[in-house]
C-alpha positions as CSV (number, residue, x, y, z in Angstrom):
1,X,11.7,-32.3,-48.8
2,X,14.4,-29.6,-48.1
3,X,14.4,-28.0,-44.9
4,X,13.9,-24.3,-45.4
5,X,17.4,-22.1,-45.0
6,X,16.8,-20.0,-41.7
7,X,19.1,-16.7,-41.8
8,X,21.5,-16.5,-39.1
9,X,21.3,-13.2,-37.0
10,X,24.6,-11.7,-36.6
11,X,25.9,-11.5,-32.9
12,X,26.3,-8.0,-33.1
13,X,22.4,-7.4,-34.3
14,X,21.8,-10.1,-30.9
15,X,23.8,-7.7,-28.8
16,X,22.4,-5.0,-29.5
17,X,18.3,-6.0,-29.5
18,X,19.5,-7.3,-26.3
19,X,21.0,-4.3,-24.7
20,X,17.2,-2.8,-25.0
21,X,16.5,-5.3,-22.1
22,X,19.8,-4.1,-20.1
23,X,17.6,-2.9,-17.5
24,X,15.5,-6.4,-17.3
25,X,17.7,-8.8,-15.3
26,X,14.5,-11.2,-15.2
27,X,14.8,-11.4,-19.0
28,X,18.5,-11.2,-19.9
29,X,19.2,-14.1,-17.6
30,X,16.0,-16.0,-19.4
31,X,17.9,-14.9,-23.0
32,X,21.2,-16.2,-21.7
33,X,20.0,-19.7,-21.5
34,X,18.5,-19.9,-25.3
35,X,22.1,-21.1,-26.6
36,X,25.5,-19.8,-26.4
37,X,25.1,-17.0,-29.4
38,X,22.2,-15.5,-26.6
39,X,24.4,-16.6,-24.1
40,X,27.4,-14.7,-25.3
41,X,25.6,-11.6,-26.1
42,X,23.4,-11.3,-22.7
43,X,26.2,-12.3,-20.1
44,X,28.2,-8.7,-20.7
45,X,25.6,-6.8,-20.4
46,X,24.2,-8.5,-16.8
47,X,27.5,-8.2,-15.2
48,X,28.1,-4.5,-16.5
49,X,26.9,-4.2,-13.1
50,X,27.2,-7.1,-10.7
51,X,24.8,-5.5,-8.2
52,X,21.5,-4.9,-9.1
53,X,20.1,-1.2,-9.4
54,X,19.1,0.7,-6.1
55,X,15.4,0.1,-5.4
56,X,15.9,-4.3,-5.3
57,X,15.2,-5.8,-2.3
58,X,17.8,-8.5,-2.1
59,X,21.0,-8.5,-3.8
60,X,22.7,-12.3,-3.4
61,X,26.5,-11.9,-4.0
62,X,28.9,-14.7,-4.0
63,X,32.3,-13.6,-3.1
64,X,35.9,-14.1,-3.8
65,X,36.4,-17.1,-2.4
66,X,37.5,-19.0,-5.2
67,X,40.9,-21.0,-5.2
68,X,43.4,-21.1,-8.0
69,X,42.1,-24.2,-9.4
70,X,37.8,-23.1,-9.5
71,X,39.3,-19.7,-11.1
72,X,41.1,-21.3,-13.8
73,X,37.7,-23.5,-14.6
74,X,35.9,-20.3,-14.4
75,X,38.3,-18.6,-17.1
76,X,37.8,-21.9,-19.4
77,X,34.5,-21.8,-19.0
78,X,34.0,-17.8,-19.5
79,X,36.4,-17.9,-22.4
80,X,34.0,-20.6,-23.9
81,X,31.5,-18.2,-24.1
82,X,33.9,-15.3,-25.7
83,X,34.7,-13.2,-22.5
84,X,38.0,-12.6,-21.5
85,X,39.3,-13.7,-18.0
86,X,38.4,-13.8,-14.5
87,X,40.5,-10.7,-12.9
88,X,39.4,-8.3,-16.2
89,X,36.1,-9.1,-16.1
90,X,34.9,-9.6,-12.9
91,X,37.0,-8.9,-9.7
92,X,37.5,-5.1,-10.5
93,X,33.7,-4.7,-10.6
94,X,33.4,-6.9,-7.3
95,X,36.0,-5.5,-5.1
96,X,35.4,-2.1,-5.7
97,X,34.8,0.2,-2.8
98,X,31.4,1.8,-3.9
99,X,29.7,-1.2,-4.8
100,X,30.4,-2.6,-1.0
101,X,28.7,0.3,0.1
102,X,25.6,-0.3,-2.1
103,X,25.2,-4.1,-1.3
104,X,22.2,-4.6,0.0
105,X,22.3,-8.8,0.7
106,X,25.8,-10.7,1.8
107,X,26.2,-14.6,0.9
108,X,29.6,-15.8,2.1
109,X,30.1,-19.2,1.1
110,X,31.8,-22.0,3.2
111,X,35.0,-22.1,2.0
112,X,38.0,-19.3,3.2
113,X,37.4,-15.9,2.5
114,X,40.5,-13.5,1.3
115,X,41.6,-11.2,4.2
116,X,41.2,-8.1,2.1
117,X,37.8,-8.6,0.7
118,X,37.0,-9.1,4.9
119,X,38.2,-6.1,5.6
120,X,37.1,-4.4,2.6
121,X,33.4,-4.9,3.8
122,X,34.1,-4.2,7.4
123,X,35.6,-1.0,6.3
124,X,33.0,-0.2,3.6
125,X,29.9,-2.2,4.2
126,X,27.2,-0.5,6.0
127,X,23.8,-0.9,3.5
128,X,23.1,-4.5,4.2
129,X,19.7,-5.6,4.5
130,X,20.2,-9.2,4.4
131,X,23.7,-11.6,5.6
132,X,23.7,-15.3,4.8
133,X,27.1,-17.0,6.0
134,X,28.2,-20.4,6.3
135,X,31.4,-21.7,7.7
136,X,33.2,-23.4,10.1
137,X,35.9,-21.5,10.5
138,X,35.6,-19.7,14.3
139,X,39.1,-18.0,14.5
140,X,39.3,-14.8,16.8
141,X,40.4,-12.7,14.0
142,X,37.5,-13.6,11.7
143,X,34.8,-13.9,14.5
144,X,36.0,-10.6,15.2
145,X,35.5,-8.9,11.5
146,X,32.6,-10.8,10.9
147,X,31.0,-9.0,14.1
148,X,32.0,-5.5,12.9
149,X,30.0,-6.2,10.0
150,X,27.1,-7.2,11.7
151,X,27.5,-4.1,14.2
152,X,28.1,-1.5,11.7
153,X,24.8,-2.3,9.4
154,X,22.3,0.7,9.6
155,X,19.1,-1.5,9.0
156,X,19.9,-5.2,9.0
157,X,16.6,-7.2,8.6
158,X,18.0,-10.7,7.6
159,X,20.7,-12.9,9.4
160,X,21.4,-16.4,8.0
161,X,24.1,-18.8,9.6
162,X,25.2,-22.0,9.0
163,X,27.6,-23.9,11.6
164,X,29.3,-20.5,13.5
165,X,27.1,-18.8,15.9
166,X,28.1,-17.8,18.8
167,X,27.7,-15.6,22.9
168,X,30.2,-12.7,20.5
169,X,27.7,-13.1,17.2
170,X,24.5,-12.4,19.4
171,X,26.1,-9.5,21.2
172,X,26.5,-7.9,17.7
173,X,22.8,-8.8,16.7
174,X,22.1,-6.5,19.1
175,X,22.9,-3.5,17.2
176,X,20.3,-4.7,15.1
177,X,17.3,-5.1,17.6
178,X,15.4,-2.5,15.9
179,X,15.5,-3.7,12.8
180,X,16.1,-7.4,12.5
181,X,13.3,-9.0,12.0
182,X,14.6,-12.8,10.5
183,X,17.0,-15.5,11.7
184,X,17.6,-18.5,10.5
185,X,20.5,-20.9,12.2
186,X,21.5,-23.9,10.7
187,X,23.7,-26.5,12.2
188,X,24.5,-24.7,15.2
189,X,25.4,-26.5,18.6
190,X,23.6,-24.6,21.3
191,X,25.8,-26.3,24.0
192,X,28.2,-23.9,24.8
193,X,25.9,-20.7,23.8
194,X,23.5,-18.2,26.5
195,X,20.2,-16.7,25.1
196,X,20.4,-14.4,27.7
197,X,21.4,-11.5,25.0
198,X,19.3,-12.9,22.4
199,X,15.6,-12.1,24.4
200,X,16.7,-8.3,23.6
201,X,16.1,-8.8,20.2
202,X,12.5,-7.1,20.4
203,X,11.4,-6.9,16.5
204,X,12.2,-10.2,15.7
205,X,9.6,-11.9,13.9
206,X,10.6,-15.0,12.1
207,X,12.8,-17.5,13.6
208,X,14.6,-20.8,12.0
209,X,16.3,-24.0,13.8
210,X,17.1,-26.7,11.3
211,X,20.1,-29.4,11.7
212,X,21.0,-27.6,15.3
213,X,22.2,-29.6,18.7
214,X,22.3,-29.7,21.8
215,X,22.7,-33.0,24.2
216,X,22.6,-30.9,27.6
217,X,19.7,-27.8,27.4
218,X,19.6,-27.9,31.1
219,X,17.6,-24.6,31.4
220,X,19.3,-22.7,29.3
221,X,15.9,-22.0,26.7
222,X,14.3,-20.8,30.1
223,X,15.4,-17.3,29.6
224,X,13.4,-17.1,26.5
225,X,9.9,-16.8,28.5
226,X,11.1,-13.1,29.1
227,X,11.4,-12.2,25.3
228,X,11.0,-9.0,24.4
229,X,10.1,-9.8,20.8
230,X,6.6,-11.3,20.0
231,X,7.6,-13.8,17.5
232,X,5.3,-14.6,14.4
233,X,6.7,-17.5,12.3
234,X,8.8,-20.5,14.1
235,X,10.2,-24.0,12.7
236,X,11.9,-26.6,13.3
237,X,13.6,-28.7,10.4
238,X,15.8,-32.3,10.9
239,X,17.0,-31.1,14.4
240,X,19.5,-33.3,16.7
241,X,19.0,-31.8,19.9
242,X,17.5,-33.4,23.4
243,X,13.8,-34.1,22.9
244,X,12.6,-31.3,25.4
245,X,13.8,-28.8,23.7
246,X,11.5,-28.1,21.1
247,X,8.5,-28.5,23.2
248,X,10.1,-25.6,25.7
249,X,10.7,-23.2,22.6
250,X,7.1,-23.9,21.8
251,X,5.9,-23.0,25.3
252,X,8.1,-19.9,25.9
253,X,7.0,-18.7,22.2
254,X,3.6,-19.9,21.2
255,X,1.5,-17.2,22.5
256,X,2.0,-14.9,19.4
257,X,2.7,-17.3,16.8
258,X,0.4,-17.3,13.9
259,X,2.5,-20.2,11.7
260,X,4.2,-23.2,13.1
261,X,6.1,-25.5,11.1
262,X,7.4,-28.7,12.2
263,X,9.9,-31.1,9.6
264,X,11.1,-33.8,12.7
265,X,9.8,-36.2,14.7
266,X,6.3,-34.9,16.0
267,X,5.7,-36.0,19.5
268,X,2.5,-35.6,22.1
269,X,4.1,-33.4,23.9
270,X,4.9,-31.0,20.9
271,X,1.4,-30.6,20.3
272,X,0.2,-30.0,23.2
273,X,2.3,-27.5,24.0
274,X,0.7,-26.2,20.3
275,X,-3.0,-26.7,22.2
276,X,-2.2,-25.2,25.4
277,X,-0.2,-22.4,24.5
278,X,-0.9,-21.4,20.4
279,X,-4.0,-19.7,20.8
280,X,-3.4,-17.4,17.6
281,X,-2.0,-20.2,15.7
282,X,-3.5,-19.6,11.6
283,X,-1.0,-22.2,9.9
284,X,0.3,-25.3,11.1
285,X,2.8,-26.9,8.9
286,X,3.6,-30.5,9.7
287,X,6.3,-33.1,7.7
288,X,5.9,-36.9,8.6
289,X,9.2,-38.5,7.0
290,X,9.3,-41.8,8.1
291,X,6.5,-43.6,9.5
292,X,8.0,-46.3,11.4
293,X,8.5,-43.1,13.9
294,X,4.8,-42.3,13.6
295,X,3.4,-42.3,17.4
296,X,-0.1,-42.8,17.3
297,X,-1.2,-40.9,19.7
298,X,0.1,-37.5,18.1
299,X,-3.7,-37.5,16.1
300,X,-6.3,-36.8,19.1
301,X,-3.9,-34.0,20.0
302,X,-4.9,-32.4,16.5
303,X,-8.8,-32.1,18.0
304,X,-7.9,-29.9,20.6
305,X,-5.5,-27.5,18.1
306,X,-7.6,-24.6,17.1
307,X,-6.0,-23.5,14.0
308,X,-7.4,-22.7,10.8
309,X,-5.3,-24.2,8.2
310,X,-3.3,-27.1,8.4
311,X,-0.5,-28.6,6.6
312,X,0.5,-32.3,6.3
313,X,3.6,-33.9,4.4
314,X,2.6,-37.4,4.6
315,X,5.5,-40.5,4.2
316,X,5.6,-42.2,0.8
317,X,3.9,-45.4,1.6
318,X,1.7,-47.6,-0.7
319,X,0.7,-49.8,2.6
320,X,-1.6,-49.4,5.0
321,X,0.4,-47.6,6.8
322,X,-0.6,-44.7,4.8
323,X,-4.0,-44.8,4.8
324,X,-4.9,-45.5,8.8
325,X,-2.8,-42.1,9.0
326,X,-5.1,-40.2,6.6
327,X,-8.3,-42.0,8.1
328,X,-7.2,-41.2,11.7
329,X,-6.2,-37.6,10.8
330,X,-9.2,-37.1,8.9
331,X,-11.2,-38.6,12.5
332,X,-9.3,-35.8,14.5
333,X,-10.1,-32.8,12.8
334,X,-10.8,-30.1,14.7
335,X,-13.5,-28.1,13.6
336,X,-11.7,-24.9,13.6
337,X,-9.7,-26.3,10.9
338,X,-11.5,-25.9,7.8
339,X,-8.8,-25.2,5.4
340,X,-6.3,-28.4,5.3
341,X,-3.4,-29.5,2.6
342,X,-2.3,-33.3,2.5
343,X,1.1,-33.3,0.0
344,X,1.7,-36.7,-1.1
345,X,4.0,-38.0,-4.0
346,X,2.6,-41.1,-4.8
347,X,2.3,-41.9,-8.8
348,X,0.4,-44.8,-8.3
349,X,-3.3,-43.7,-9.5
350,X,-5.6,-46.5,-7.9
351,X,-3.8,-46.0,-4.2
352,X,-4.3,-41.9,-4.6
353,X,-7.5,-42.2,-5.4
354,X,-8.1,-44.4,-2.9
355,X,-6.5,-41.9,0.0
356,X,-8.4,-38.8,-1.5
357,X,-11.8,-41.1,-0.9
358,X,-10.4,-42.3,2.5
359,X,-10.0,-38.9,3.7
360,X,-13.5,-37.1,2.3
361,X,-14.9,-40.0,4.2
362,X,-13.7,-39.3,7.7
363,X,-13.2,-35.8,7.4
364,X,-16.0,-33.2,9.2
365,X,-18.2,-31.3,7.3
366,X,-16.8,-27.5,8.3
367,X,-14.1,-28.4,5.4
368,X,-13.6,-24.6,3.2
369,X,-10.8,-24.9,1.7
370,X,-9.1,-28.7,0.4
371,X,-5.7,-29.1,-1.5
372,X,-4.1,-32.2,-2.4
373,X,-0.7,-33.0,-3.8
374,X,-1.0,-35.8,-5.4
375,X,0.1,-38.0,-7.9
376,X,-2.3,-38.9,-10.2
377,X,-5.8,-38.4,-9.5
378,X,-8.2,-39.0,-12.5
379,X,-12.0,-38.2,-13.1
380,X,-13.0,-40.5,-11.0
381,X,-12.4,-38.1,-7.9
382,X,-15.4,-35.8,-9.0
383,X,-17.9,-38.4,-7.7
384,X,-16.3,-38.5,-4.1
385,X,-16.3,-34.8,-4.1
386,X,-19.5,-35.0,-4.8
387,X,-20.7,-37.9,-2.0
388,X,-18.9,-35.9,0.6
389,X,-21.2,-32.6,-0.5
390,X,-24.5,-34.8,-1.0
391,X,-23.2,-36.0,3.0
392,X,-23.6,-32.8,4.9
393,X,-26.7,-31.3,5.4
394,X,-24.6,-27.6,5.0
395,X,-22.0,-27.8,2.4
396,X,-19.2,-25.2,3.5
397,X,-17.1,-26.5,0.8
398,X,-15.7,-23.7,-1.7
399,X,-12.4,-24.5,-3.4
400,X,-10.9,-27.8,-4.2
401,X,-7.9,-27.7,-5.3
402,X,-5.8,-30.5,-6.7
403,X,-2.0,-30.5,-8.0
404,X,-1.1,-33.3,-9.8
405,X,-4.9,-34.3,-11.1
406,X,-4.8,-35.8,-14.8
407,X,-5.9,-33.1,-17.1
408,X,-9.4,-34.2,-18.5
409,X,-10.4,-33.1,-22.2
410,X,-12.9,-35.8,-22.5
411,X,-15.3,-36.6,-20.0
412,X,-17.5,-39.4,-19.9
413,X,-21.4,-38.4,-19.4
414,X,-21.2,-39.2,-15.6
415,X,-18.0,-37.7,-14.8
416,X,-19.4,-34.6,-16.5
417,X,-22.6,-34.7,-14.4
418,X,-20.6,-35.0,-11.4
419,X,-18.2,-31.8,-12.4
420,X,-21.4,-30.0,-13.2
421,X,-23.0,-30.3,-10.1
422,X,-19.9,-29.4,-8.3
423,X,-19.8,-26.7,-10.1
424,X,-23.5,-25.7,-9.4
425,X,-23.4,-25.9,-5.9
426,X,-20.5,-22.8,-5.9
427,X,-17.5,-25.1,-5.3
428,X,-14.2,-23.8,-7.8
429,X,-12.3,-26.7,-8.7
430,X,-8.7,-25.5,-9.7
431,X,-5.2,-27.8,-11.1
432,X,-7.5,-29.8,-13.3
């Protein structure tokens, strides 16, 4: 049987059903990826204007900071696609004047920056709502620029830095104290660097360490228990620094947190600074990596943490391991928590099932809210749901929700009681 002959669009009838979306960057970019006839046709008409129209909230923009060799792949790969070269088509629209004073989000990448494009945007760049820099390069010159930026921003919100952050660099976030609300600092040594200007932040809101050292803290995170801000969001991800130090950010700026998250080693100490000093603590995010690190003792400290949901990343282990963590976890609930997430990624079916059965087991009965990332979790799982209902003299359960869970089309007559019943007693049972 012959295959049916399937007219071929012109590209010019493409172009121009596609310039109707000119104004839907969502959709061109989705059309650009159908094959290289899309491709060709949708491209043009999302860089006729490399920033996006006034009214976007972020605007990411990777600059100039190509070498000869990554341009010349950039040209082969452009011209692939039927555009003409690099400097024609895109640097004109890049480096003009008007559209650094309409950026509203910075990314600098980690490799050198061209000396005019730096002064370009401190000479022109003064809408920025968002900066997110990385590099390594701390010369006086381009410390120097790079702070006139930051100074000269009318309402910076954002501020994103990987390896340079310095005494200078928090001097010129202090133009920005009524406005910045976000930082995030990645790979920074704190050794050589005083907080004393960084307490005068006051609006600050959301704050970030993650890869960041410091061998000798001393009392140099002391100052912090005179912030002016009243910080929200805090966490720590796959930090080097001395031990104490996270327990002493915790303490200086627990009392108005309302979400914690923690991707390291989790210690006693940690969380009892999160008991003691957390008390308006709504989300606790925790990430156990490798549980030969596990300390034991970290899971009575969870029955004295009054927060209402709680997050757990739990190690991919098929052992035991895994399961005395769920069953002890599950033992130390507190009762304030009654909205908890356990992420696993463990494919093996009869070992999932048996975790979500170790936990409904041990856990209390003020349980609202349940989510489990799982692997594979069959219809099997309705009849523990349904045990740990039947349990309780009050069921408080209400949704159940289960990423990863097999989709059922067929279920047998029990499994089908089981799901009915749930259902019956008000519980919504979502990610089937």
């Amino acid at each position: 049987m012959s295959v049916p002959h399937i007219p071929h669009l012109p590209d010019d009838c493409i172009y121009y059903i596609l310039k109707q979306l000119r104004n839907d960057r969502s959709t061109l970019y989705k059309c650009a990826r159908v094959n290289r006839f899309w491709c060709r046709a949708a491209i043009p008409l999302l860089y006729e204007s490399p920033f996006p129209v006034k009214g976007k909230k972020l605007l990411m923009t990777y600059m100039l900071s190509f070498n000869e060799e990554e341009i010349s792949r950039l040209e082969d790969s452009m011209k692939f696609c039927g555009y003409e070269s690099y400097d024609s088509f895109i640097k004109p629209k890049v480096t003009s004047t008007k559209n650094f004073a309409d950026l509203e989000a910075l990314l600098l990448p980690l490799k050198g920056f061209e000396k005019k494009l730096l002064k370009n945007l401190t000479l022109h760049c003064s809408n920025l709502k968002g900066i997110n820099f990385s590099t390594t390069n701390n010369e006086p010159i381009f410390v120097e620029n790079f702070c006139t930026i930051i100074q000269k921003q009318k309402k910076l919100e954002e501020f994103i830095t990987q390896h340079l952050f310095n005494d200078k660099i928090i001097s010129s976030l202090e133009y920005q104290k009524q406005s910045l609300i976000s930082i995030e600092l990645s790979c920074v040594d704190f050794s050589e660097i005083s907080l004393d200007n960084f307490i005068d932040l006051h609006n600050l809101k959301f704050l970030k360490f993650s890869n960041c050292s410091d061998d000798d803290p001393l009392r140099r995170y002391d100052i912090l228990q005179s912030a002016s801000f009243k910080l929200q969001k805090l966490e720590f991800r796959s930090n080097h620094w001395d031990e104490s130090v996270e327990p002493m950010l915790i303490k200086y700026l627990g009392p108005s947190l309302t979400s914690l998250s923690i991707h390291s080693t989790v210690t006693v100490p940690m969380l009892e600074r999160v008991s003691k000093y957390c008390s308006n603590l709504m989300k606790l995010k925790i990430a156990i990596y490798d549980y030969n690190k596990i300390d034991y003792l970290i899971f009575p400290c969870f029955l004295k943490i009054r927060v209402k949901k709680l997050i757990i990343n739990i190690p991919l282990s098929f052992g035991t391991y895994t399961s005395e963590m769920i069953t002890r976890l599950a033992n130390n609930l507190s009762i304030s928590t009654d909205n908890i997430t356990l992420k696993f990624l463990n494919h093996d079916r009869a070992k999932s099932l048996h975790f979500f059965k170790t936990f409904f087991e041990n856990a209390h009965s003020h349980l609202r809210k349940v989510k489990f990332h799982y692997g594979k979790i069959g219809s099997d799982s309705f009849k523990i749901i349904l045990d740990y209902i039947n349990s309780n003299d009050i069921n408080r359960l209400e949704v159940l929700n289960i990423i990863g869970m097999k989709r059922v089309v067929l279920l047998d007559v029990e499994d089908l009681k089981n799901y009915n019943e749930i259902k019956e007693k008000g519980i919504k049972i979502i990610k089937l």
